[in-house]
Structures are given as structure tokens and as C-alpha cells.
C-alpha positions as CSV (number, residue, x, y, z in Angstrom):
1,X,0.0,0.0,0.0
2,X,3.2,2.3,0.4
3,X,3.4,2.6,-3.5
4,X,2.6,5.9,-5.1
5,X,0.9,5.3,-8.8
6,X,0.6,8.0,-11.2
7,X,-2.8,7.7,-12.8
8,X,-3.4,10.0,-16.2
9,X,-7.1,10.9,-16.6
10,X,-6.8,12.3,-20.0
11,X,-3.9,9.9,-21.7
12,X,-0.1,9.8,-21.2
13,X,2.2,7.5,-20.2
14,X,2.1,7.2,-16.8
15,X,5.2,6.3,-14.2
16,X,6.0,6.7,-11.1
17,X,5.5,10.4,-9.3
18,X,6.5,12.1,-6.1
19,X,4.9,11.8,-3.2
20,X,2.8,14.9,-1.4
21,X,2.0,12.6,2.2
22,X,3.0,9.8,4.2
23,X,2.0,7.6,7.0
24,X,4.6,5.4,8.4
25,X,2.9,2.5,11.0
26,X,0.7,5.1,12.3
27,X,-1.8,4.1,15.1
28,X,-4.5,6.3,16.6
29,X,-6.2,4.5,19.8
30,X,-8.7,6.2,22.6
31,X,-8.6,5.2,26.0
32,X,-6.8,2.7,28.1
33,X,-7.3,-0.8,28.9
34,X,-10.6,-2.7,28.3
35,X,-11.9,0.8,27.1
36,X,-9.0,1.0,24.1
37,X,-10.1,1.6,21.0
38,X,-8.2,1.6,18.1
39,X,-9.2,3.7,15.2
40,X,-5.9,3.2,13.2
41,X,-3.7,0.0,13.0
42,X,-0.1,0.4,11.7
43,X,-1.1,2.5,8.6
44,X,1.2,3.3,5.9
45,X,0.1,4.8,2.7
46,X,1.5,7.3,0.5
47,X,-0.4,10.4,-1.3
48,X,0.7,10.9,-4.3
49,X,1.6,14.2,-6.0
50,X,-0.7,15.8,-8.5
51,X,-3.9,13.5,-8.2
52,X,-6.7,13.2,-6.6
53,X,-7.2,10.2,-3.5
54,X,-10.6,9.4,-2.4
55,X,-11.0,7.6,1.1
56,X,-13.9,5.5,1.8
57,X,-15.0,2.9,4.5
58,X,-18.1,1.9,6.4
59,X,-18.7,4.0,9.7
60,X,-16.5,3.5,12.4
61,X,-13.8,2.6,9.6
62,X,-11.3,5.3,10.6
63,X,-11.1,6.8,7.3
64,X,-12.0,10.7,8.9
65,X,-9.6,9.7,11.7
66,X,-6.8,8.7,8.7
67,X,-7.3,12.2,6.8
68,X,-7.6,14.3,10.2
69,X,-4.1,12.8,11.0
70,X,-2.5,13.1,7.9
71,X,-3.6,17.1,7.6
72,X,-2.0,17.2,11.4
73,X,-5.8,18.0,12.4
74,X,-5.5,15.1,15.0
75,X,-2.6,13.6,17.0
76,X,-0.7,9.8,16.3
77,X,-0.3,7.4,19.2
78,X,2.6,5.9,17.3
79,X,4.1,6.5,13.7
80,X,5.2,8.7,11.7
81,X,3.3,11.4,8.9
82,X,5.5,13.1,6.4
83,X,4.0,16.4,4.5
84,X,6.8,16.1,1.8
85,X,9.8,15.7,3.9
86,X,8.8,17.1,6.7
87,X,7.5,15.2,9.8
88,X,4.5,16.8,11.3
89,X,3.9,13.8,13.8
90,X,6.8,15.8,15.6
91,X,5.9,19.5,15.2
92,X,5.1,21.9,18.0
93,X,1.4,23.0,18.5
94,X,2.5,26.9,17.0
95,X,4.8,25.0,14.1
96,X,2.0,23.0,13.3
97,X,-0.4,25.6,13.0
98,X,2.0,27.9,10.6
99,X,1.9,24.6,8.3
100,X,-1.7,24.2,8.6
101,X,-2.3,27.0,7.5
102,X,0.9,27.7,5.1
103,X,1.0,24.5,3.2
104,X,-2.3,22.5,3.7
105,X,-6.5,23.1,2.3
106,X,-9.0,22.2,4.0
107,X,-12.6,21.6,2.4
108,X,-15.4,20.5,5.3
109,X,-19.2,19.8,4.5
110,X,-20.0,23.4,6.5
111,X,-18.9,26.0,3.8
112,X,-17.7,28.2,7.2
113,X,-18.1,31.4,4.9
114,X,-18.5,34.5,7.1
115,X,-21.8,36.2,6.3
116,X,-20.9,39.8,6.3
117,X,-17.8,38.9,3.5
118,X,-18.2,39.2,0.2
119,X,-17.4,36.0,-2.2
120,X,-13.9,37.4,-3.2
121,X,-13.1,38.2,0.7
122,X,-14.1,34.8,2.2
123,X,-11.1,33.7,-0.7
124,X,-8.9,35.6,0.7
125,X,-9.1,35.9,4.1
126,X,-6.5,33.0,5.4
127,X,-4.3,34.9,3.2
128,X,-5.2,38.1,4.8
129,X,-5.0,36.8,8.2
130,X,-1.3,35.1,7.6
131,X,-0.2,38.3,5.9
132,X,0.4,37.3,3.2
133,X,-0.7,38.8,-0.5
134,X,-2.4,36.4,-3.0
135,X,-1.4,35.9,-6.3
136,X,-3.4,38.0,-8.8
137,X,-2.8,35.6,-11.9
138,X,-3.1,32.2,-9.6
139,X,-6.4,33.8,-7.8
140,X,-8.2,34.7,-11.1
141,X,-7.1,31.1,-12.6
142,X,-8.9,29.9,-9.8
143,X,-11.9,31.9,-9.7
144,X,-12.4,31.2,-13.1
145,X,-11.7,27.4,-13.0
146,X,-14.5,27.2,-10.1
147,X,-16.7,29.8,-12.3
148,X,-17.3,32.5,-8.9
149,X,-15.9,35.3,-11.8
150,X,-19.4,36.9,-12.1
151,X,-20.1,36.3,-8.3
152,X,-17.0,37.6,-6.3
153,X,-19.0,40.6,-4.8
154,X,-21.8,38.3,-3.4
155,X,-22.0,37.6,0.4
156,X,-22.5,34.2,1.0
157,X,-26.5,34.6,1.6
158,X,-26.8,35.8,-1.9
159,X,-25.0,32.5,-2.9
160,X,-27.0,29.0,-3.9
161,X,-25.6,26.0,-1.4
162,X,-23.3,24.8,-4.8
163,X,-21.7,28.2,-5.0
164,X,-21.3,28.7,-1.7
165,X,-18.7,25.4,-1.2
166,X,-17.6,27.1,-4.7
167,X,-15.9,29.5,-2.7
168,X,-14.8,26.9,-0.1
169,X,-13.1,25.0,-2.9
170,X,-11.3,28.5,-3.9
171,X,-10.5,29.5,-0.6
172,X,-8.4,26.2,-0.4
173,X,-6.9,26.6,-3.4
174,X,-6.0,30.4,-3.6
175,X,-3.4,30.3,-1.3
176,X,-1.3,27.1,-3.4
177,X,-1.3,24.8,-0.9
178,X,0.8,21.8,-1.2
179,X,-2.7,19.3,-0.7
180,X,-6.3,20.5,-0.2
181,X,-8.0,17.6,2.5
182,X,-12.1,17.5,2.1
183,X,-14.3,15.9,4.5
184,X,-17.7,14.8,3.0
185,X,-17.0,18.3,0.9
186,X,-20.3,17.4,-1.1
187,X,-22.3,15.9,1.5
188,X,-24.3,19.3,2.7
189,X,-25.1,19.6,-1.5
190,X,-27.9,18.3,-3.7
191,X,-27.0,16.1,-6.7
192,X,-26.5,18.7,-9.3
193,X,-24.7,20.7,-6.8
194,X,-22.5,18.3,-5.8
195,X,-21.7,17.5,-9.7
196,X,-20.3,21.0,-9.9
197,X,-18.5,21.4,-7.0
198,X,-16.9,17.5,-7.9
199,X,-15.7,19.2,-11.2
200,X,-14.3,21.9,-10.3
201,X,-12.1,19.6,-7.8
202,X,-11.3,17.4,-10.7
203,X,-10.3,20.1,-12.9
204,X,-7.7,21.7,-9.7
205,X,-5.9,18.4,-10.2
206,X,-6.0,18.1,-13.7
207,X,-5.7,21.7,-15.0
208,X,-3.7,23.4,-11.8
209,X,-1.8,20.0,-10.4
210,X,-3.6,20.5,-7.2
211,X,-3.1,17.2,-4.6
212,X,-6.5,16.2,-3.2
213,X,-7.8,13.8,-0.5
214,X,-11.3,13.2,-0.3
215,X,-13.2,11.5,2.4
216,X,-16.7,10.6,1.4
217,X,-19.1,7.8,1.3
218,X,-20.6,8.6,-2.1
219,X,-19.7,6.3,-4.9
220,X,-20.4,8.7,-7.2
221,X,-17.7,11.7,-5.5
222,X,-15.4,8.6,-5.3
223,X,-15.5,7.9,-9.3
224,X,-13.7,11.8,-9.6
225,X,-11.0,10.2,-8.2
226,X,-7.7,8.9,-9.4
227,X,-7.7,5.9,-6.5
228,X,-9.8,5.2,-3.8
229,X,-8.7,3.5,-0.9
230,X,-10.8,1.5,1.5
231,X,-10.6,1.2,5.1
232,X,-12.3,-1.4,7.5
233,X,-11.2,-1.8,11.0
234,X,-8.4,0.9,11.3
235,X,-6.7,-0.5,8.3
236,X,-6.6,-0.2,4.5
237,X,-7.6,-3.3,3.2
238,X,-7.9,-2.6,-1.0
239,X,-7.3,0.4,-3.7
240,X,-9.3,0.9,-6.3
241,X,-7.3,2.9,-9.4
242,X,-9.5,4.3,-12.1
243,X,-12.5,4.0,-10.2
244,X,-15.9,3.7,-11.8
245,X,-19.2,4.9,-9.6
246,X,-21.0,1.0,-9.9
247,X,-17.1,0.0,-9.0
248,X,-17.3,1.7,-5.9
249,X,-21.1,0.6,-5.2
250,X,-20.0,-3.1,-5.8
251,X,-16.5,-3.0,-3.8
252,X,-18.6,-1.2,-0.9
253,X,-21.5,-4.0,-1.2
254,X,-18.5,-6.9,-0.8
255,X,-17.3,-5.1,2.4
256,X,-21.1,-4.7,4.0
257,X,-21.4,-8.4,2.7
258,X,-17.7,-9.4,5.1
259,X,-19.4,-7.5,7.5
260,X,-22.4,-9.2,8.2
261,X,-20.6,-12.8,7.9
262,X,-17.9,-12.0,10.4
């Protein structure tokens, strides 16, 4: 499970590629005792660089647990995660944060857009926080690959529920970070909604070499994706490249299927 696979969408050769994230043995257990529970067991799994991962499991899995420790959202028991080369399973609570919010995305089912900021400020406003100022050419590419160009002066109450996690999608993306992490991203969204927003993530990877991981249980979100990888019991059991959404379906039916024979 510790090989990274590069996966073309739209042709080429393929090959190997670099690697964005890393677990190394990493276990995640709550409590002590007769009371532990472990949510992780001795992961490793690389993300690779330039594509898009979707994680998927039945409840209880540990598949939020995997991406909230890999985006340093969560502490290890044991083990090691790598964002490139560096070790965040080591980093000071104040380090930590400055990557947070330096180097990763983050993309949750809530769109957490402040009401009284317009469209374009929402984007911005890690950036403005940090310091830092964006990128005029990378910020339009961006607003214009997620299609907000006509809607940047909108507050978010003015903004449908798709365009609103629109501007969640561009907000991770506007400041570069090295990999965007979404929880459920979709999961607040109707179909059609969550079509759109879906796309516009596909396109990040495949027209701005964004690095995404996706938890979700949606085949259909999963089929954007490059690979999926499945988790049962704290562990990954199977990968899926190339996925299809009645792949995904099936593989998900085999595991409810284990599950009610074990």
C-alpha cells in the first residue's frame, strides 16, 4: 500500500511520481485498557503528488480519523506522517499551525463562509489573516476554474448552497497549498450541486496540479478520483485505481457483505 501510482485521466504514459504525504505505521487508539479503541492500525500509505485520492469505508472505519491525521488535524499514538519531507507527527502545537495553515487546504461539509464577506473576501481571508498577499494571476485562474468570476462581490446569503462550497473550494486553493483535504465536501449539496463542485475539484488536479484527498461515502464523488482507498477496522484493506461509480457501489457492497458474515 506504500506505492505511489501515477494515474493519467486524459492519456499519457504514466510512471511513477513524487509523493505529497506519508503515513509510516501510524496508530490512533482512545482510552486505556478494556476501554481501548483503536481507530488506526499500523497504517502506511502514501499520497501521491498531483492527483486526486478518495477515502472510503463503512462507519466507524477510521477513514476521517486517517485524513484528520495526515492534515495534522488530529494527533498519532505511534508512527510517523511526512508532509513532503517534513514530519509533522513531531511539530510543536505553534509549528503546526503555521503549516496548517501555510501548506495544507482544507474543504469540510459546512462551507464556514462569514456572512458579512463578500465572495472574493471569504477567498482571501487565510491569506489576509497570515499576511500574506495572493497571487493575482493564480487567484483569477482559480476563480475562473470554479466559475465564482461573475459572483466575487456576493455575500455568501446571496449564494446557492453549490456556489457557496464554490468559494470553499477556492479558498483552499488560492493560497497554493501543497494538498487541499475535504471531509464529505459534497455531503451538505444536492446532486447537481455536488456535480459541480466535484468538477471543479477534478479540474484543480487536472488543469492546476492540485493534490486532493477526499473522504466521502458517495460512490459517485469517489468515481472523480484517481484511486480510492478502503478502510475497515483501522486499516486499508484494498485500492481501487481508475475508479468507476458501480465500482465503488460493488467494492462497498462486498465489504457490507464481510461484515455481516464476520
Amino acid at each position: 500500500m506504500t506505492t505511489a501510482v501515477t494515474i493519467p485521466r486524459h492519456g499519457g504514459t504514466g510512471g511513477r511520481t513524487a509523493v505529497a504525504a506519508r503515513a509510516r505505521q501510524v496508530v490512533k487508539a482512545y482510552g486505556s485498557g478494556e476501554t481501548r479503541v483503536v481507530a488506526l492500525d499500523s497504517v502506511d500509505v502514501d499520497i501521491a503528488r498531483g492527483q486526486f485520492t478518495a477515502i472510503m469505508g463503512p462507519s466507524g472505519s477510521g477513514k476521517s480519523t486517517l485524513m484528520h491525521c495526515l492534515a495534522g488535524l488530529d494527533t498519532v499514538t505511534s508512527g510517523e506522517i511526512f508532509l513532503d519531507e517534513t514530519e509533522i507527527t513531531r511539530l510543536k502545537d505553534k509549528k503546526l499551525t503555521q503549516l496548517r495553515r501555510d501548506r495544507i487546504g482544507f474543504i469540510f461539509q459546512a462551507f464556514n463562509l462569514l456572512p458579512t464577506l463578500s465572495a472574493i473576501e471569504n477567498i482571501t481571508l487565510p491569506m489576509d489573516i497570515a499576511g500574506r498577499k495572493p497571487d493575482a494571476e493564480w487567484l483569477r485562474r482559480v476563480v475562473d476554474t470554479v466559475g465564482l468570476s461573475e459572483r466575487l462581490k456576493h455575500r455568501p446569503n446571496e449564494l446557492s448552497g453549490g456556489q457557496q462550497q464554490r468559494v470553499a473550494v477556492a479558498r483552499a486553493l488560492a493560497a497554493r497549498p501543497e494538498i487541499i483535504f475535504g471531509d464529505e465536501p459534497t455531503g451538505n449539496l444536492d446532486s447537481r450541486a455536488g456535480a459541480e463542485v466535484l468538477g471543479f475539484l477534478r479540474t484543480s488536479v487536472d488543469e492546476l496540479g492540485q493534490t486532493i484527498v477526499m473522504v466521502t461515502h458517495d460512490p459517485v464523488a469517489a468515481s472523480y478520483a484517481d484511486r480510492v482507498l478502503y478502510l475497515a477496522d483501522g486499516r486499508i484493506v484494498d485500492e481501487m485505481l481508475r475508479p468507476t461509480a458501480d465500482a465503488v457501489l460493488d467494492r462497498m457492497k462486498d465489504f457490507d457483505a464481510r461484515g455481516r458474515t464476520s
